[in-house]
N, C-alpha and C positions, 0 to 999 in steps of 0.2 A: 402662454406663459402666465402663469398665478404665484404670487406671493403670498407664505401665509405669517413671515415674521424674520426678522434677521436680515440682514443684506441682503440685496438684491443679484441676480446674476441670470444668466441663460448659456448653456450650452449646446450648440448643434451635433447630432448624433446622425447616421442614416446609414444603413446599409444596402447593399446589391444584390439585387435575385439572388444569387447564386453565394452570398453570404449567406451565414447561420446567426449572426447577431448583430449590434447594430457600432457603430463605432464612429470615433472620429477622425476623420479620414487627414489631418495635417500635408499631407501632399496635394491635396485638391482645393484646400483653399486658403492655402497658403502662409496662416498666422493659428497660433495655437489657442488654446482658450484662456490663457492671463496673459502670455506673451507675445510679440512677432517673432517671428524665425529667419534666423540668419540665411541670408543666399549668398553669402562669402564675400568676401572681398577684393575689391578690385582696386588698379593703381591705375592712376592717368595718364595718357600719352604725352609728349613733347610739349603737344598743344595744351596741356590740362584737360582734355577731356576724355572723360568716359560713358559709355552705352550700357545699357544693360535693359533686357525687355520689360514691359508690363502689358500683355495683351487682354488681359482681363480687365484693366482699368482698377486695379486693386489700390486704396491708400497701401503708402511705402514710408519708412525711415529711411533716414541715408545718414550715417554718423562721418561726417566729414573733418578731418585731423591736416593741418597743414605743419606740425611741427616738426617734420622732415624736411622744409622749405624755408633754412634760415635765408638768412642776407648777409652782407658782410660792410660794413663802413667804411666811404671811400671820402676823397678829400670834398668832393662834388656836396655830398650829404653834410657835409662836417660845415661846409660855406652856408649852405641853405640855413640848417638850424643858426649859424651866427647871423643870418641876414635877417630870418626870423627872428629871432631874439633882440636885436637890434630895435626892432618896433619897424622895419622897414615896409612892409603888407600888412595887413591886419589877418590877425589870427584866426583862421573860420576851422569848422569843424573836421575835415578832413586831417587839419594841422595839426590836431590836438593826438591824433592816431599816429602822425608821425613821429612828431614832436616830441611826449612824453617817454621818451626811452624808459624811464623807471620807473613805469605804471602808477603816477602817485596822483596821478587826478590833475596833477596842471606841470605847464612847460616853466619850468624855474632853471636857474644857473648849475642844478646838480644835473641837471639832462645834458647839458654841455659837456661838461665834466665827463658823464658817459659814455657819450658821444665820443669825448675824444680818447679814452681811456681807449675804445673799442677802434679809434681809427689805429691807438699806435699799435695794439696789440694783434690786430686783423682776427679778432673774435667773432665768432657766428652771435645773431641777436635775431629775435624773431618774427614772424608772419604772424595774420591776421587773416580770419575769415569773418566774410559778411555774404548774408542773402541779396538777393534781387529788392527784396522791398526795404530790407535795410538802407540800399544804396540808393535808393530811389527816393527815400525820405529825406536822408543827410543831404545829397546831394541837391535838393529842392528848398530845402532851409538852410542856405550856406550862412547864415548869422546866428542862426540858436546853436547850443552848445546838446548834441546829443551823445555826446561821448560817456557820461554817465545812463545815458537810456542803453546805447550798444554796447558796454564795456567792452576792451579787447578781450578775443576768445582766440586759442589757438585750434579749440578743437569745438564741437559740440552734434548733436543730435535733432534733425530736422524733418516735418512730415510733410510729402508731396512738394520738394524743393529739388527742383532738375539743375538751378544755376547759383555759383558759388563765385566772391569774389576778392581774389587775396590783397594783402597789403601787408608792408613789412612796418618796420617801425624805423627812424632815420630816414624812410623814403620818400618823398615826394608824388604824390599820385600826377600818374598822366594818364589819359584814356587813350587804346586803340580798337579800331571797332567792336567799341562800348561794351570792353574788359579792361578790370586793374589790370597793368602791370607793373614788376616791382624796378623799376627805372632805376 
């Protein structure tokens, strides 16, 4: 490859004996030349998980959406946030993901408010995804405040990321073998 002026780029081209010309073969290696190529989409079992091969060992995106996975506010949740609020535990980061029903950046008395607006009316409110190294950071710094580093996301686009980990908002984390779930 040589550059003589302009951006920079490479395309691979190659043809087969029994070709007349040379091409780019998109089924053989799997991503196009400015894009990757969709290989459809899948929905998760029971358990939340899903398979899908890579025997080539190729980098992958995986655009992962959990806003099909509301929660619903129960009186259990609606305690918690008052017991929190209260000052009764101190505030650590995972709280701030629960806590903030109304994405404002900090747990104030309008989250309450939401909180209960949503317990009388039994309103769907939403989930949360985080990566492995996401969880692995927060959960190792339970005193720094990284909820401005992770902001909640419902949905987003990840490369070479096999493991994903939900959390609703209102909810309370608990671990069962070392997966969210939404309690």
């Amino acid at each position: 490859m040589q550059e003589y002026g302009g951006g920079d780029g490479l395309i691979l081209q190659w043809k087969r004996p029994s070709a007349g010309n040379y091409y780019l073969l998109l089924s053989e290696i799997g991503v196009a030349s400015s894009s990757w190529v969709s290989q459809g989409v899948k929905i998760t079992n029971t358990a939340g998980q899903v398979t899908f091969s890579n025997n080539s060992n190729w980098d992958y995106r995986v655009t992962f959406s959990v806003s099909n996975e509301p929660s619903i506010m129960t009186t259990a949740e609606m305690n918690y946030l008052m017991y929190k609020k209260a000052g009764l535990s101190p505030l650590t980061d995972w709280d701030f993901y629960t806590c903030d029903i109304d994405n404002t950046g900090g747990f104030d008395w309008d989250d309450i408010k939401y909180g209960y607006d949503l317990l009388n009316s039994g309103l769907y409110y939403k989930s949360y995804i985080f990566t492995q190294s996401q969880k692995t950071i927060i959960e190792s710094n339970p005193t720094n405040n990284y909820y401005s580093t992770y902001p909640p996301t419902q949905s987003g686009t990840f490369t070479n990321q096999n493991q994903f980990y939900i959390m609703a908002t209102g909810k309370h984390k608990t671990i069962i073998n070392n997966l969210f779930k939404i309690q």
